[in-house]
PASEBA-1860 file (N, C-alpha, C; in nm, 3 decimals):
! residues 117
1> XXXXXXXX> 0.084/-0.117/0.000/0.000/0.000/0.000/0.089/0.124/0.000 ~ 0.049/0.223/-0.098/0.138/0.347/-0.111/0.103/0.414/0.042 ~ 0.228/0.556/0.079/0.230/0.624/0.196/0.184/0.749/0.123 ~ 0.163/0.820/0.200/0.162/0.979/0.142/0.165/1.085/0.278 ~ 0.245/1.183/0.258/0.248/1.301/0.370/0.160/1.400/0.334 ~ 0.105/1.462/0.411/0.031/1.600/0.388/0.118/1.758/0.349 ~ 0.055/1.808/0.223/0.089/1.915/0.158/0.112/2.018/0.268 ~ 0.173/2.087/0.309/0.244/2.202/0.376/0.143/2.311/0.342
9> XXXXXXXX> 0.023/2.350/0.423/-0.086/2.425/0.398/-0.108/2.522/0.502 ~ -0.163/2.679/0.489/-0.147/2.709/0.561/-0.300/2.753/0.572 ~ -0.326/2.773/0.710/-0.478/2.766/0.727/-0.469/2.895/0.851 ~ -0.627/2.948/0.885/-0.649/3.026/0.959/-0.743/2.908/1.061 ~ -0.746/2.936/1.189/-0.793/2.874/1.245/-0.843/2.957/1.408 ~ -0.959/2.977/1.434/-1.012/2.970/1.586/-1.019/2.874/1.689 ~ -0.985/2.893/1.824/-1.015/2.823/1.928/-1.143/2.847/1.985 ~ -1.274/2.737/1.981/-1.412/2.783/2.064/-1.366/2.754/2.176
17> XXXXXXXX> -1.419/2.815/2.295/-1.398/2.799/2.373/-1.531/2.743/2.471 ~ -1.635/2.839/2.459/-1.764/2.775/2.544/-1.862/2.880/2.517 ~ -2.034/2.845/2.500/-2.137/2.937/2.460/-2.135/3.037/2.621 ~ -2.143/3.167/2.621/-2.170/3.223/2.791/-2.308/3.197/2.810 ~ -2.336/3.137/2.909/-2.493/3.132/2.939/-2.548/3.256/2.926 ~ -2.504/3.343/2.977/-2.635/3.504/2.948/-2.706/3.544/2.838 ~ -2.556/3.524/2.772/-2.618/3.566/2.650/-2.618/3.489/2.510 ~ -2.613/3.373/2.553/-2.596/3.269/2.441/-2.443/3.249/2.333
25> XXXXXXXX> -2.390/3.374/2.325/-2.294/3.413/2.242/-2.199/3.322/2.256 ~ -2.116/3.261/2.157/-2.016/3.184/2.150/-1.896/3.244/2.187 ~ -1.821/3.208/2.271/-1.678/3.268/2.306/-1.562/3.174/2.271 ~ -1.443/3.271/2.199/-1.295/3.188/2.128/-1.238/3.262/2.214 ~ -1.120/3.168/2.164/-0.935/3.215/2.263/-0.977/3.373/2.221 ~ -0.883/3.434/2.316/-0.845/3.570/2.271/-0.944/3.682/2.283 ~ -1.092/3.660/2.317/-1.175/3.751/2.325/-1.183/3.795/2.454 ~ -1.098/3.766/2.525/-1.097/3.825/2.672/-0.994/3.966/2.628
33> XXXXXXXX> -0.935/3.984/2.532/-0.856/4.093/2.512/-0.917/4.200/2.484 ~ -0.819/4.297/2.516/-0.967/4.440/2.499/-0.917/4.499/2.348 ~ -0.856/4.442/2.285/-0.839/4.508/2.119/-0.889/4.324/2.053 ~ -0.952/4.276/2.121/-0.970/4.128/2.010/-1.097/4.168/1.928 ~ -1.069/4.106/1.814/-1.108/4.098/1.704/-1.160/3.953/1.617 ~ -1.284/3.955/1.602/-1.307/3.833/1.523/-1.220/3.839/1.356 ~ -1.203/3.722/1.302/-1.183/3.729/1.163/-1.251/3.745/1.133 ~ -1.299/3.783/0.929/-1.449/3.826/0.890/-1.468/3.707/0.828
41> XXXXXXXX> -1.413/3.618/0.795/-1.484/3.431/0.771/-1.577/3.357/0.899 ~ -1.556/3.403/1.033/-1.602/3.376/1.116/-1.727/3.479/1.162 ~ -1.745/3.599/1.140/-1.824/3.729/1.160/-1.923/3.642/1.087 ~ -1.888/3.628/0.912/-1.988/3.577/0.815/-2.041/3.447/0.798 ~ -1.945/3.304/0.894/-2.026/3.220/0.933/-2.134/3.233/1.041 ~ -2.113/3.352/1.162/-2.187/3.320/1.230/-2.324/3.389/1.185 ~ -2.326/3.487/1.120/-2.467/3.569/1.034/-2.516/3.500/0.924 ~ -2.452/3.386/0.890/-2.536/3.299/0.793/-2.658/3.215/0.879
49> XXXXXXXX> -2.736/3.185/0.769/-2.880/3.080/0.835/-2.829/2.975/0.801 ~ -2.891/2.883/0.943/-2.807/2.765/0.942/-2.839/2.677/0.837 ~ -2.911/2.671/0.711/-2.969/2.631/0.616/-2.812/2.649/0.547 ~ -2.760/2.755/0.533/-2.684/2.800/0.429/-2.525/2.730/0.482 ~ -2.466/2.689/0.363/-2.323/2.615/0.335/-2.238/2.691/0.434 ~ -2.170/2.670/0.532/-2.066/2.733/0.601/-2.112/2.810/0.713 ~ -2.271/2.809/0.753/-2.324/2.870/0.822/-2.268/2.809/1.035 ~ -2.244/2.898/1.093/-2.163/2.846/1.225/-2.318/2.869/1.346
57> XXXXXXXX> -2.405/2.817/1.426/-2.480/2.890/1.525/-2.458/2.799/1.632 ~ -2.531/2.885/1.714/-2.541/2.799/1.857/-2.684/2.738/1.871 ~ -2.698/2.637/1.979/-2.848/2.597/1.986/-2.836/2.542/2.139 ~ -2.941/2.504/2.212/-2.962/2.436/2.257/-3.000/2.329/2.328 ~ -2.931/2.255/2.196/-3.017/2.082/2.217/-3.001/2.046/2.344 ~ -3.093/1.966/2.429/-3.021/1.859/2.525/-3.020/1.936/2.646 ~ -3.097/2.054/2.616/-3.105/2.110/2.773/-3.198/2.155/2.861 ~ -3.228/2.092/2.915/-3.384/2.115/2.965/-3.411/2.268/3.030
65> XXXXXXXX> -3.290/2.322/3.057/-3.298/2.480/3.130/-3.340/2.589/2.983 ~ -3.287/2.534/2.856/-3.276/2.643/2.739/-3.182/2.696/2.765 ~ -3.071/2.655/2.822/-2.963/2.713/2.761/-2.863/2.662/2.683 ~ -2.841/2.775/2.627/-2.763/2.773/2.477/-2.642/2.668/2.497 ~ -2.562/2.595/2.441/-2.497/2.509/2.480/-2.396/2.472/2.406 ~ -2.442/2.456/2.272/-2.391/2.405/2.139/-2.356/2.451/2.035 ~ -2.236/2.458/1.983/-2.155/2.565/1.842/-2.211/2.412/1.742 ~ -2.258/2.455/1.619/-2.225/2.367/1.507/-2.188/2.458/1.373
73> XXXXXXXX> -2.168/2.325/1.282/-2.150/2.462/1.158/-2.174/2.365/1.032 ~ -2.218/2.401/0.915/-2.305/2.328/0.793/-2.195/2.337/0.775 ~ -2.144/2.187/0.699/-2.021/2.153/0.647/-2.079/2.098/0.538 ~ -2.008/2.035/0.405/-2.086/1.920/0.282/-2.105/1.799/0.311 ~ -2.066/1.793/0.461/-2.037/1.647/0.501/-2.178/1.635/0.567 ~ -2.242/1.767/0.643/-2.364/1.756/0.691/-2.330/1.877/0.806 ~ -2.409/1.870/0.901/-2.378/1.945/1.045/-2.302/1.862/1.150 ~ -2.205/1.936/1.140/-2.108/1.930/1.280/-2.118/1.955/1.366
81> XXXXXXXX> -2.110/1.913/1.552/-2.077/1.988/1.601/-1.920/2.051/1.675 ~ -1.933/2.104/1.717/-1.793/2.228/1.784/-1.815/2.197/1.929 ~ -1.742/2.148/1.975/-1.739/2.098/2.164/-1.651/2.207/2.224 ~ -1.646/2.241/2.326/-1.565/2.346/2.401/-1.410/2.289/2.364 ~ -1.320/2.407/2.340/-1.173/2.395/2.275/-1.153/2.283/2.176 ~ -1.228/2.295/2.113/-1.190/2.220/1.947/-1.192/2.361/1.839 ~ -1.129/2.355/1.749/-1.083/2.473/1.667/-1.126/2.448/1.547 ~ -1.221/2.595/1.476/-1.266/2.593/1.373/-1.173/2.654/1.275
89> XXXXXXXX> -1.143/2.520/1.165/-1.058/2.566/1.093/-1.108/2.619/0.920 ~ -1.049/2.721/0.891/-1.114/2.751/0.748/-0.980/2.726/0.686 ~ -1.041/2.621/0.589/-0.948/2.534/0.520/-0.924/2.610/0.362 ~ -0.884/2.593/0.283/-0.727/2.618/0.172/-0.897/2.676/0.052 ~ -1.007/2.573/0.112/-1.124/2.666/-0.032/-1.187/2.734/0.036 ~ -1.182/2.748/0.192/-1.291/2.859/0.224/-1.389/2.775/0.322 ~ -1.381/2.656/0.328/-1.479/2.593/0.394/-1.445/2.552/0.545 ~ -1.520/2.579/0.627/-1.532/2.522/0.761/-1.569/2.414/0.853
97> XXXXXXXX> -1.438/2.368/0.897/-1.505/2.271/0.999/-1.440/2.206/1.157 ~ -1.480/2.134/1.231/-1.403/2.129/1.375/-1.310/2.034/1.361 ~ -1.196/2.053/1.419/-1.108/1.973/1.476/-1.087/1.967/1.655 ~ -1.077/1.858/1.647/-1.018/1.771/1.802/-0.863/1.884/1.859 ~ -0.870/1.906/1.966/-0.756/1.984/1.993/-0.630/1.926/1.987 ~ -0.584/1.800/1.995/-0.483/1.653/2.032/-0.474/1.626/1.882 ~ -0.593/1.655/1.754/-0.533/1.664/1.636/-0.520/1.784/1.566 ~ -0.548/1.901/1.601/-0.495/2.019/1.579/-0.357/2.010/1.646
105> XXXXXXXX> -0.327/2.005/1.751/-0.175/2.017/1.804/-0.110/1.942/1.713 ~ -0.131/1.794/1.722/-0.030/1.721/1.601/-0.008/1.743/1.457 ~ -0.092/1.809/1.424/-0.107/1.873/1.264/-0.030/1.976/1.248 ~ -0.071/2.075/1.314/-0.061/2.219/1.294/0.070/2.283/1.371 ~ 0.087/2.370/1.346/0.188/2.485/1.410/0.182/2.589/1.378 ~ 0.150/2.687/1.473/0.173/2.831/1.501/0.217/2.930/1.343 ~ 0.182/3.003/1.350/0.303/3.044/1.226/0.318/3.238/1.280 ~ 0.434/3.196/1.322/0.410/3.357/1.436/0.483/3.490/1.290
113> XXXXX> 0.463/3.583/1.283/0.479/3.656/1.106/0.551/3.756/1.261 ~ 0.641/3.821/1.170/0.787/3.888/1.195/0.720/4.073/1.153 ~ 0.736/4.102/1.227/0.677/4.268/1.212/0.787/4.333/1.105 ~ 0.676/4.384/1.002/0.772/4.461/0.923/0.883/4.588/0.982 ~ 0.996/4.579/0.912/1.096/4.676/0.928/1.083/4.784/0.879
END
């Protein structure tokens, strides 16, 4: 059986972190900062209807209080869901979907960019 390594790709990627009960809103790494900033692939998954291709919302299934609980996001594969610290990655065409944090770490690496001179 042939081997094959994975193409050297570089991707943008969020950490979810957990829905806040108050206000339903989904919270990622980094939004505790007072200059954080969403990306606008993520702004425009989360304002899509969840009907629509790439669309990201919260819901909450499975909870008898109504509270919000659950990140998913319309993938071609179907609906996903997003568990607290699994990372939504927007991949090389634009499309979104979750990874496991234990296979994000083994995949991926940082790519820290050098401030212009």
């Amino acid at each position: 059986m042939p081997f094959f390594t994975k193409k050297p790709v570089r991707i943008e990627a969020v950490q979810f972190l957990r829905v806040e009960p108050a206000s339903g809103n989904a919270v990622f790494a980094g939004d505790e900062a007072p200059d954080a900033t969403w990306p606008t692939w993520l702004i425009d998954a989360l304002c899509k209807q969840s009907w629509q291709e790439g669309a990201m919302w919260v819901t909450a299934i499975g909870r008898a209080d109504g509270e919000f609980n659950t990140l998913h996001i319309r993938t071609l594969e179907g609906i996903m869901t997003v568990s607290p610290n699994d990372w939504v990655i927007r991949g090389v065409q634009g499309e979104l979907y979750p990874c496991k944090p234990d296979i994000f770490a083994a995949t991926y690496d940082e790519v820290i960019e050098e401030a212009a001179s």
